[in-house]
C-alpha positions in Angstrom: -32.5 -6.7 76.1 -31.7 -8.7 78.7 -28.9 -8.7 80.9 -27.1 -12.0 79.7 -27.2 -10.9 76.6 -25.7 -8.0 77.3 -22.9 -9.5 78.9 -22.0 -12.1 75.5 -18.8 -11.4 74.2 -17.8 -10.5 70.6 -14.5 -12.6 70.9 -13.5 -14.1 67.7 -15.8 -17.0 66.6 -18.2 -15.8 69.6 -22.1 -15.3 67.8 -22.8 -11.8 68.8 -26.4 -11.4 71.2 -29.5 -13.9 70.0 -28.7 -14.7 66.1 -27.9 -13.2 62.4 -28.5 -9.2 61.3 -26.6 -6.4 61.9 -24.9 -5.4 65.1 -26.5 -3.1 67.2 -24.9 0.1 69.2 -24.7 -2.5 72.2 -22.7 -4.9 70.3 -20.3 -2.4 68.5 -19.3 -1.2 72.0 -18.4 -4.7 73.2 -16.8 -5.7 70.1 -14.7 -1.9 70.6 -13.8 -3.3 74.0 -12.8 -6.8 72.2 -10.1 -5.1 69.8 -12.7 -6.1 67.1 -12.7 -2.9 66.1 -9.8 -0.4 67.0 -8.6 2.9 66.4 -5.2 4.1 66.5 -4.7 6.7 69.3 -7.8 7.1 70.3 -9.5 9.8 72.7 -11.0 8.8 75.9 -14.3 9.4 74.8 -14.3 7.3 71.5 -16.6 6.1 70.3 -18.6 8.6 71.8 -20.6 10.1 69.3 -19.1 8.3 66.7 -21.8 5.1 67.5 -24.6 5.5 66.3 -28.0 2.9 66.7 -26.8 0.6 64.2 -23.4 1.7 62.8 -19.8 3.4 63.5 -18.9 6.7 62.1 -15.2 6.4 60.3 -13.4 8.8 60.9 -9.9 10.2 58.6 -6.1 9.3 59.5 -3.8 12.4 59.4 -2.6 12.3 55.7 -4.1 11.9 52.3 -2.7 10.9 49.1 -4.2 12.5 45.5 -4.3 9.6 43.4 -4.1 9.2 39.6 -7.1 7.2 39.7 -9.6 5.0 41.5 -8.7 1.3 42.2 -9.2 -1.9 44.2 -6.7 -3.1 45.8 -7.1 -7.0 44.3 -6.9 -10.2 46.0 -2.8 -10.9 45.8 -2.1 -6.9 47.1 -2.6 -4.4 50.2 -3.3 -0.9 49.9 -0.4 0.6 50.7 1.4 -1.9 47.6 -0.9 -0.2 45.1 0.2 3.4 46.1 3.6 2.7 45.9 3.1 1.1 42.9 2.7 4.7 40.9 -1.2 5.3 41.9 -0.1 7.9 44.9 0.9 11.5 43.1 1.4 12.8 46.3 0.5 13.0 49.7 -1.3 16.1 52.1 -1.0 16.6 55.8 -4.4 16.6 57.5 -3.4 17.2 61.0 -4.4 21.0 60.3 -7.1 20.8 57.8 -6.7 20.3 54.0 -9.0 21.1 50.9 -10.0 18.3 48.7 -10.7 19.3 45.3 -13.6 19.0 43.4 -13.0 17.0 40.1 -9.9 15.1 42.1 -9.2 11.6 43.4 -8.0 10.8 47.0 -7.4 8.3 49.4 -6.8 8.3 53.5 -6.3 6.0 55.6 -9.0 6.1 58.1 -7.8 6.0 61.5 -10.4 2.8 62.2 -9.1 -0.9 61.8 -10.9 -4.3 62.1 -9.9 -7.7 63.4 -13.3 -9.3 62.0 -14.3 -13.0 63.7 -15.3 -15.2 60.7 -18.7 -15.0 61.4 -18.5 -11.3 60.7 -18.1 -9.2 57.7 -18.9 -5.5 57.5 -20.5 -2.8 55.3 -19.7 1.0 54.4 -21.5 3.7 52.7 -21.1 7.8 52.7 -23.0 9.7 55.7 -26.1 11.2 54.5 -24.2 14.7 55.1 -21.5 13.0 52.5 -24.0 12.0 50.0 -25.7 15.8 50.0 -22.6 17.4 48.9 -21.6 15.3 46.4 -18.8 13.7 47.7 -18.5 9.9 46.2 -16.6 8.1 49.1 -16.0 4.3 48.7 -14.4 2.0 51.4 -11.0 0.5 50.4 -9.4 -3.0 52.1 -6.1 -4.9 51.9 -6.7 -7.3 49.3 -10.4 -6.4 48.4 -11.9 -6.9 45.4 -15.0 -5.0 45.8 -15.8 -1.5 47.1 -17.7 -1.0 50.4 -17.5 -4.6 51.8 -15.0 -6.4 54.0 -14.9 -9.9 54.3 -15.6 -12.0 57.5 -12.7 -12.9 58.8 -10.7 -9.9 57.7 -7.9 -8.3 59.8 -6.7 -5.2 59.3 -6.4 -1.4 58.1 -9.5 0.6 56.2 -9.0 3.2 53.6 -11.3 6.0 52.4 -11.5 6.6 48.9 -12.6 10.2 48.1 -13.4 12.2 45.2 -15.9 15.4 45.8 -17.8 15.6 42.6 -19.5 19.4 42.6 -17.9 21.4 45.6 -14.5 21.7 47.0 -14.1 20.6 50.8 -11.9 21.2 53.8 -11.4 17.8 55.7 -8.7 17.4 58.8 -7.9 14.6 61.0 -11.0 13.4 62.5 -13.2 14.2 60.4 -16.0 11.7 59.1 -17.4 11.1 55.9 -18.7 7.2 56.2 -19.9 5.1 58.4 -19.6 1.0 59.0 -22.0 -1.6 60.0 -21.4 -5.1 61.3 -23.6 -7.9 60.5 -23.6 -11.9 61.6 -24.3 -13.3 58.5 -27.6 -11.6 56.8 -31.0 -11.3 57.6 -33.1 -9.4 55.3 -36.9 -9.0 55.8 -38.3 -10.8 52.6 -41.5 -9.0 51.3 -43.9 -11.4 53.1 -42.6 -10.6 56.5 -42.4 -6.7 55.8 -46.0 -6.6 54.8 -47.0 -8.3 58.4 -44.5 -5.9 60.2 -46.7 -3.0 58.1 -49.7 -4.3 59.1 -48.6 -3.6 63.2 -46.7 -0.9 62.5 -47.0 1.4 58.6 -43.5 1.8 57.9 -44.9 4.2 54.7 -48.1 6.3 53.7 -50.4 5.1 51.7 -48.3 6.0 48.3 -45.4 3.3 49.2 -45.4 0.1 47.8 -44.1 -3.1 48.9 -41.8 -5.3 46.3 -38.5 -6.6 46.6 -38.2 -4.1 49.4 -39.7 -0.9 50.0 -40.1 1.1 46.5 -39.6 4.9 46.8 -41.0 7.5 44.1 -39.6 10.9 43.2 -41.8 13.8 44.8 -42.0 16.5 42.6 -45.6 17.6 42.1 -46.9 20.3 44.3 -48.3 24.1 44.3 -47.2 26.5 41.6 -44.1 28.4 43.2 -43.4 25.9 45.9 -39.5 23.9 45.7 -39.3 20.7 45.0 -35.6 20.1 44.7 -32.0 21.9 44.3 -29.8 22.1 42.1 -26.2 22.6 42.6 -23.9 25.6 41.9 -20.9 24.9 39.9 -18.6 27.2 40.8 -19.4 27.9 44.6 -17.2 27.9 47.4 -15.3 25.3 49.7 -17.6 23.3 52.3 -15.5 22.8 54.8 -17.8 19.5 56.3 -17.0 20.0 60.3 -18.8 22.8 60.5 -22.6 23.0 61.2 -25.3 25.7 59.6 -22.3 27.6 58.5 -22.9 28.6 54.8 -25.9 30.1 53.2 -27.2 27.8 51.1 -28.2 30.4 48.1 -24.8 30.5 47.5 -24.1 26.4 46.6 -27.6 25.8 45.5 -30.6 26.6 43.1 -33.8 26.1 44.3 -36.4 24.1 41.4 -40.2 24.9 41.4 -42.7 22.7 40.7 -43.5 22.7 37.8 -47.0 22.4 36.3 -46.8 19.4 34.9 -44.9 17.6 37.3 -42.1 16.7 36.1 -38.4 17.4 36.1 -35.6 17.7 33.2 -32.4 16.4 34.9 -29.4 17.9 33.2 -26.2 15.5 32.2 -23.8 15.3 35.1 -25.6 18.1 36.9 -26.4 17.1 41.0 -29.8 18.1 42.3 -31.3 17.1 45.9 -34.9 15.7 45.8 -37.3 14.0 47.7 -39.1 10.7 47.5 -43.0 11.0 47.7 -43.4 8.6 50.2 -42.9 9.4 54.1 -41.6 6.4 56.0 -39.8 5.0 58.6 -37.7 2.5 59.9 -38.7 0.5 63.3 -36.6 0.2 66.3 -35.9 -3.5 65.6 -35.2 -3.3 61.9 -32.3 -1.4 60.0 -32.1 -0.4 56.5 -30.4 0.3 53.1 -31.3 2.2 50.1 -30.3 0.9 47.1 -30.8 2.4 43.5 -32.8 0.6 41.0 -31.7 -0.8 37.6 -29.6 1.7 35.8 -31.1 0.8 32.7 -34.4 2.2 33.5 -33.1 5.9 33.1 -29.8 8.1 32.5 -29.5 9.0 36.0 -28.2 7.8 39.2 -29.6 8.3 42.6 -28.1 7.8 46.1 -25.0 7.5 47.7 -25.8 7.6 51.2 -27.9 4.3 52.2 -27.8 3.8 55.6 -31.6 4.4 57.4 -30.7 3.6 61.1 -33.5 2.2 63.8 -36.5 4.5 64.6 -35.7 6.6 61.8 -39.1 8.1 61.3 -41.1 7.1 64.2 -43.1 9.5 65.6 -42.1 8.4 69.2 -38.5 9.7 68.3 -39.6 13.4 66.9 -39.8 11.7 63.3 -43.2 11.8 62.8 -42.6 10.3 59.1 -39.6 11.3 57.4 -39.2 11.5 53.4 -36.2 10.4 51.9 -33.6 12.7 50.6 -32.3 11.6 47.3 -28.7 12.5 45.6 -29.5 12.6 42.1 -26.9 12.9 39.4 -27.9 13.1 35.7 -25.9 11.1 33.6 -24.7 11.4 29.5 -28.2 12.6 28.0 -30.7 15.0 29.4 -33.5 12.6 31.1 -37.2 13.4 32.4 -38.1 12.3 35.7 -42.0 12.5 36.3 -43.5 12.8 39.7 -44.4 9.6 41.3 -41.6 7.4 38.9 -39.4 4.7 40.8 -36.3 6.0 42.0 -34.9 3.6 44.3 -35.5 1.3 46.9 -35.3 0.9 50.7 -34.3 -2.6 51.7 -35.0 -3.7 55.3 -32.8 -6.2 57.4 -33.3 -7.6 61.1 -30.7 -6.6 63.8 -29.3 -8.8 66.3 -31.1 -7.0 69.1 -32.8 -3.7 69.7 -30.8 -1.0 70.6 -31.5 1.3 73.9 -30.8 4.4 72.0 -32.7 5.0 68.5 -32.5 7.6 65.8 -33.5 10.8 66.9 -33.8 9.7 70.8 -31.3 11.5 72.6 -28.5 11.8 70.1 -28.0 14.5 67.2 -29.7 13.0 64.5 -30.3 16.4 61.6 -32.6 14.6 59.6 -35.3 12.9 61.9 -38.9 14.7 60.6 -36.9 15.7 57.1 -39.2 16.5 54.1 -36.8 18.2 51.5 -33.7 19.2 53.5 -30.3 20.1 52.5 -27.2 18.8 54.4 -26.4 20.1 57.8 -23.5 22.4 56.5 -26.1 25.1 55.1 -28.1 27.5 57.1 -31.6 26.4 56.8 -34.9 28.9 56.3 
């Protein structure tokens, strides 16, 4: 990047760097020092490791209210309106850690707000660590009438909406469980331009396949006795999720063998961690998203974690190729997956520059070079 454009402003109604995509590390940090984004007290090192190549971590306020049930917040009504409207049951202190409980509904104010520019609007999904444990976290806004997205132009708190569907876990103040990207407008890499960039630079083996995005298949054939997946333990312990390699993992998971015909009975509303077939990665100029397929084609759903952040992957940055880890949770009816069926799909968009730090380069990314891999909270073999 050069060094005028690292000196543009993200003032309000300023285009951030050279055009549309998502905001790179370099442009969070200047809209951080624009009051574009703010947090309330925060340390002298924020963001610190909180940025991330294309993306912010979020990170929780110091209370949390259990909620009677999940909702959106609607165009004529804040946040804070709906809970005192009856939705808030009551409210836990996070300042010295709290346990969320499986089966439960929650919300927190994240300590993170946003005074967008109205070219801007923003995006949220869980942390892959999130998705692995089964924690379904949603983004919440003032007046917001959809989950995950904030409007251009929008000023104001954020809310986390949490409910952990398999496993207890201890959160504090602090902590983070999602993340948020900035875009200037959109700027998706159609099918026509991501076959060129794989052309110069394979951004999958030679299983992947190219249509309306990147298509990813469920891995699950391999040699007799090896795993293929994990399925979850009901009734394990609590995870508490600031704490690295701390747990054994036999005691929250199952491991699944191949079996010999490769395929795999999902179980209703059972979680299981897979893998997709293919090994791919995302180039240091492109981000990405995964994003399930049509729910009609099975009674299953896969993914809550979506973010794939620059140079996720590349060999350059200790990736090598990297599978995708897929959260898979069976739904009403017992449902077959076979080995090599469509899962989900990776969509790519442009950024508005190229960041100086990527995945896996310097900062401490757990799942650069991943095949099948658990989330950072368990001790791995």
């Amino acid at each position: 990047m050069n060094s005028q454009a690292q000196q543009k402003s993200l003032r309000p109604n300023a285009a951030p760097e050279d055009g549309c995509g998502v905001l790179t590390a370099e442009a969070l940090s200047r809209a951080i020092a624009d009051n574009i984004i703010g947090q309330r007290d925060p340390a002298p090192d924020w963001p610190g490791r909180a940025l991330q190549p294309a993306s912010l971590d979020l990170s929780l306020g110091d209370q949390a209210w259990r909620i009677r049930a999940s909702f959106l917040a609607g165009r004529d009504h804040t946040v804070r309106q709906r809970l005192d409207g009856g939705l808030a049951m009551h409210r836990l202190d996070l300042r010295h850690g709290a346990v969320l409980e499986k089966g439960c509904a929650y919300l927190v104010k994240l300590r993170e707000h946003l005074r967008l520019p109205k070219n801007i609007s923003a995006l949220a999904n869980p942390k892959s660590s999130t998705g692995r444990l089964d924690v379904f976290v949603r983004l919440v806004v003032d007046r917001g009438t959809r989950f995950e997205e904030v409007p251009a132009g929008y000023e104001g708190p954020l809310y986390a909406e949490i409910s952990p569907r398999t496993f207890s876990i201890v959160v504090r103040e602090g902590s983070s469980l999602n993340q948020l990207r900035l875009r200037n407008g959109r700027a998706p890499v159609d099918d026509a331009a991501l076959r060129d960039i794989h052309q110069k630079t394979p951004i999958v083996d030679a299983s992947g396949m190219i249509d309306n995005g990147l298509g990813l298949t469920v891995h699950l054939q391999a040699k007799s006795g090896e795993i293929i997946g994990y399925s979850a333990r009901r009734h394990a312990g609590v995870v508490d999720v600031d704490k690295v390699a701390a747990l054994p993992w036999q005691d929250y998971w199952r491991p699944i063998e191949a079996s010999r015909d490769g395929t795999l009975i999902l179980d209703p509303d059972e979680f299981y961690i897979l893998a997709s077939r293919e090994w791919l990665l995302v180039p240091s100029n492109l981000a990405a998203e995964m994003v399930p397929i049509d729910p009609l084609l099975g009674e299953y759903r896969v993914h809550y974690a979506g973010f794939f952040d620059p140079g996720f992957g590349l060999q350059a940055a200790g990736g090598a190729g990297s599978r995708a880890v897929l959260e898979v949770r069976g739904h009403d009816a017992p449902f077959m997956l076979e080995h090599g069926q469509m899962v989900a799909r990776l969509v790519y968009e442009r950024l508005t520059g190229t960041p100086n730090i990527i995945y896996g380069a310097g900062l401490s990314s757990h799942y650069q070079g991943q095949g099948l891999r658990l989330s950072k909270h368990f001790q791995q073999d």
